[in-house]
C-alpha positions in Angstrom: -95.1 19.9 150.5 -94.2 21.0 154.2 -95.6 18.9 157.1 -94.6 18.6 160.7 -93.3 15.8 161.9 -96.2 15.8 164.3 -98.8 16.1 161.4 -97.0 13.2 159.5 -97.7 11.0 162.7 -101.1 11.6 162.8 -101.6 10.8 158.9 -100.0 7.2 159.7 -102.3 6.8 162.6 -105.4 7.8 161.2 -104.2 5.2 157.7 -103.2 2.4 160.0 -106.6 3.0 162.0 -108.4 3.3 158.2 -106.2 1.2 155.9 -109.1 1.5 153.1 -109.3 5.1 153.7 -108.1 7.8 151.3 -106.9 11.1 153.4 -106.5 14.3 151.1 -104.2 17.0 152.8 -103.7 20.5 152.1 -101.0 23.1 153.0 -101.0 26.9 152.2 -97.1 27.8 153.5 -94.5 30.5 152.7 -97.9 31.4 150.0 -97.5 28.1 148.0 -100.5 26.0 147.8 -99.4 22.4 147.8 -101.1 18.9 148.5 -100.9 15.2 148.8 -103.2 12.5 149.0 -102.6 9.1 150.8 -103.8 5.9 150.6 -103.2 2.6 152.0 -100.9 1.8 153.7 -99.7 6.0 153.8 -98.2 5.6 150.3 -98.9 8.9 148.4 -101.7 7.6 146.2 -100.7 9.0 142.3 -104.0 8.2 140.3 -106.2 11.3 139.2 -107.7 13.2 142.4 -110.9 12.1 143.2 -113.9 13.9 144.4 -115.8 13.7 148.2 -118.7 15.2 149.5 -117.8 18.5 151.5 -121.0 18.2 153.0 -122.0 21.8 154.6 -119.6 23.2 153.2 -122.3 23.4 150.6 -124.0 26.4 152.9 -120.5 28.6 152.9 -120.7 28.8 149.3 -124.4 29.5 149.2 -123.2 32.2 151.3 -120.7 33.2 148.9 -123.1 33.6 146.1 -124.9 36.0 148.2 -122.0 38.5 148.9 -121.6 39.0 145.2 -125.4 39.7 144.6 -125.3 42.5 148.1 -122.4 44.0 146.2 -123.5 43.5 143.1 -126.5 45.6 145.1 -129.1 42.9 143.6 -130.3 42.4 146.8 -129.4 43.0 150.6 -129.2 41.8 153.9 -132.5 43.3 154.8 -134.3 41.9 151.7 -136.9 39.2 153.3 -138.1 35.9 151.5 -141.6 37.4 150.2 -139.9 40.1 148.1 -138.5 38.1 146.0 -139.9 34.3 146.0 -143.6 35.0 144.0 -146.6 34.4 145.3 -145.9 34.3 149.0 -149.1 35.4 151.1 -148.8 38.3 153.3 -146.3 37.6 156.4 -143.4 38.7 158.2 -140.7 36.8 156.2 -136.8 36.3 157.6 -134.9 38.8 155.9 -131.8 36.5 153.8 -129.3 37.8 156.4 -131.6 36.1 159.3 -131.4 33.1 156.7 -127.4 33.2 156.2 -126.7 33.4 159.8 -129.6 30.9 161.1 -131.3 33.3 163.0 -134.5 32.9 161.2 -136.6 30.9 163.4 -136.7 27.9 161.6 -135.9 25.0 163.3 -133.5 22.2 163.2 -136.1 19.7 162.6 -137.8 21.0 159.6 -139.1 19.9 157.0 -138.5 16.1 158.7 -141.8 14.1 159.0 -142.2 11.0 161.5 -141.4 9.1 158.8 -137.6 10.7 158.7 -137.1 10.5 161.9 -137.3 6.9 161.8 -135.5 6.4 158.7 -132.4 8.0 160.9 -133.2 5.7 164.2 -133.1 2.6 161.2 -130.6 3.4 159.6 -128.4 4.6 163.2 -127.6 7.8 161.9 -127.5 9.6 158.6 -124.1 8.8 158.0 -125.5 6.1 155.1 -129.4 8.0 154.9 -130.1 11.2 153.7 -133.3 12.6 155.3 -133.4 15.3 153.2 -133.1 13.4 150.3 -137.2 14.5 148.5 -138.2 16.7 151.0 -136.8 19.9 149.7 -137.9 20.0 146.2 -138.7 23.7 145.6 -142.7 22.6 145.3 -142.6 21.5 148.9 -140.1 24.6 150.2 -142.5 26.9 148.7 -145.3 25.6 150.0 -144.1 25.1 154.0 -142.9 28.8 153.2 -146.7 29.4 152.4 -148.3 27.2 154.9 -145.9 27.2 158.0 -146.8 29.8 161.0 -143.4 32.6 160.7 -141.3 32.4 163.8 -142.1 35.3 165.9 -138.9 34.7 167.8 -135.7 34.9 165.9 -133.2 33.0 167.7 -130.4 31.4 166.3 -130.8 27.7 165.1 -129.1 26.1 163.1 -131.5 25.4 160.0 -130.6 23.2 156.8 -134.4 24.4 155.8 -133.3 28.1 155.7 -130.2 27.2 153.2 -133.2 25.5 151.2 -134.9 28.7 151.4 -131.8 30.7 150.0 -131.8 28.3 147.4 -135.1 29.2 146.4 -134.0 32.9 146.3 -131.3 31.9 144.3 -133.2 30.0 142.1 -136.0 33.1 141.5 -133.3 35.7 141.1 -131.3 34.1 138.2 -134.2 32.5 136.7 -132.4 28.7 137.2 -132.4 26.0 139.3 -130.0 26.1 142.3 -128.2 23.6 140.8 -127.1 25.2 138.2 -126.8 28.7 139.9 -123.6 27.0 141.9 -122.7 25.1 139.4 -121.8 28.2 137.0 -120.5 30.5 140.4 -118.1 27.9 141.3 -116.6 27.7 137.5 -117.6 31.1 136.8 -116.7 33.6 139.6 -114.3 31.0 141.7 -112.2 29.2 139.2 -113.3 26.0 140.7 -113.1 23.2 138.1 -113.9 20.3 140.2 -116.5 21.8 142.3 -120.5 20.3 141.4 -122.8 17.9 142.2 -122.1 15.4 140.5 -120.9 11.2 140.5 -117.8 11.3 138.5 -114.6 10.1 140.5 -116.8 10.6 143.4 -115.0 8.5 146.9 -117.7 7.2 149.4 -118.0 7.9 152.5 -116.1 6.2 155.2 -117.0 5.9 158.8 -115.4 3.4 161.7 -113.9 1.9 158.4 -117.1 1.0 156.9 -118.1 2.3 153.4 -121.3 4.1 153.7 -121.8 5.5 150.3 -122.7 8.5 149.2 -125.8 10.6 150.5 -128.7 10.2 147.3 -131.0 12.7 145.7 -134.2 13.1 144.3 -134.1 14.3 140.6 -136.4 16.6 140.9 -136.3 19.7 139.0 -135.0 21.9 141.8 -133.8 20.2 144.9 -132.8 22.7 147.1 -131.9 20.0 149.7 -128.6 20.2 148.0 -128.0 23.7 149.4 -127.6 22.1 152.8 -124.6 19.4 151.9 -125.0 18.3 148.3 -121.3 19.2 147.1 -118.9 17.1 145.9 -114.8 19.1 145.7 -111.5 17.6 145.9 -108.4 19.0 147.7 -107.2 21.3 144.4 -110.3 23.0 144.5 -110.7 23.2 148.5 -107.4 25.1 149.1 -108.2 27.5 146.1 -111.3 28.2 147.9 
């Protein structure tokens, strides 16, 4: 695999910071796809590739999904929330594009309660805490969709709640939870093997070399909080995508 010098310096740096630290790196060069990963003490590390959370990296492939479905002419740009999630009252919806590109009006904020936001003061972050670990459960998503006041102004925000509201649309259009809708687009349509929500080979989370886990969530039957960071890849599958 081709490095720089200069990359190869920064890879012992960043190991000799992190010595607990596993460091998966990529290359795409001359069109060859090649990788290493390291692990203490910068030896290559030679065991079977493990998996991380790629975090929002979850909302790109969300957005994926969605370019096959406008070309597949299943629905467009222009298509807003109420005509296709059922029994929506009355209201001038976000159209999905508004949704994919956050300019649906949606704030950052919801669907965080008090209780939330002191769950991230606590815990100093959500580096170890997932506040949208229950709150997204398609039952609850449906019904702010029903019961929240539509953003006359469309600004851009970024919104993890819009992504939970693609979800949804996902989930109504194929008849499956959202979990599964990725699940078989990954395999399916991208080739991606490794590429799913769940546990198995899964690394934790490091930050300021302390383990911090992995972010939890609720087994609900549709948890479309996973549509803002629920993920887990590993470097194989990342440079295929």
């Amino acid at each position: 695999m081709y490095l720089s010098s200069k990359a190869e310096v920064i890879i012992k740096k960043i190991i000799g910071l992190y010595p607990e630290s596993t460091l998966s790196i990529g290359t795409f060069y001359q069109e060859k796809l090649s990788w290493r990963v390291y692990g203490k003490n910068c030896r290559l590390n030679k065991e079977k590739l493990q998996n991380y959370e790629i975090g929002s990296l979850t909302k790109v492939f969300t957005a994926f999904y969605f370019i096959e479905l406008f070309k597949e002419k299943v629905v467009t740009s222009q298509t807003k929330i109420n005509e296709v999630v059922s029994d929506l009252p009355t209201k001038n919806y976000p159209t999905i594009g508004e949704l994919l590109t956050h300019q649906s009006g949606y704030g950052y904020l919801i669907p965080l309660k008090l209780s939330d936001l002191i769950g991230i003061i606590k815990h100093k972050g959500i580096c170890r805490y997932n506040p949208y670990e229950s709150n997204m459960c398609a039952d609850n998503v449906r019904k702010i969709l029903i019961e929240k006041k539509i953003p006359t102004h469309r600004r851009r925000v970024y919104s993890n709640f819009g992504y939970a509201v693609l979800g949804l649309i996902l989930s109504e259009l194929e008849a499956k939870n959202y979990e599964e809708c990725i699940n078989a687009f990954s395999k399916k349509k991208l080739g991606l093997n490794h590429t799913n929500f769940g546990n198995t080979d899964l690394l934790p989370g490091y930050f300021r070399n302390k383990n911090y886990g992995n972010w939890q969530w609720l087994d609900c039957e549709n948890n479309l909080g996973k549509a803002t960071g629920g993920l887990r890849s590993n470097v194989v599958d990342m440079l295929k995508f």
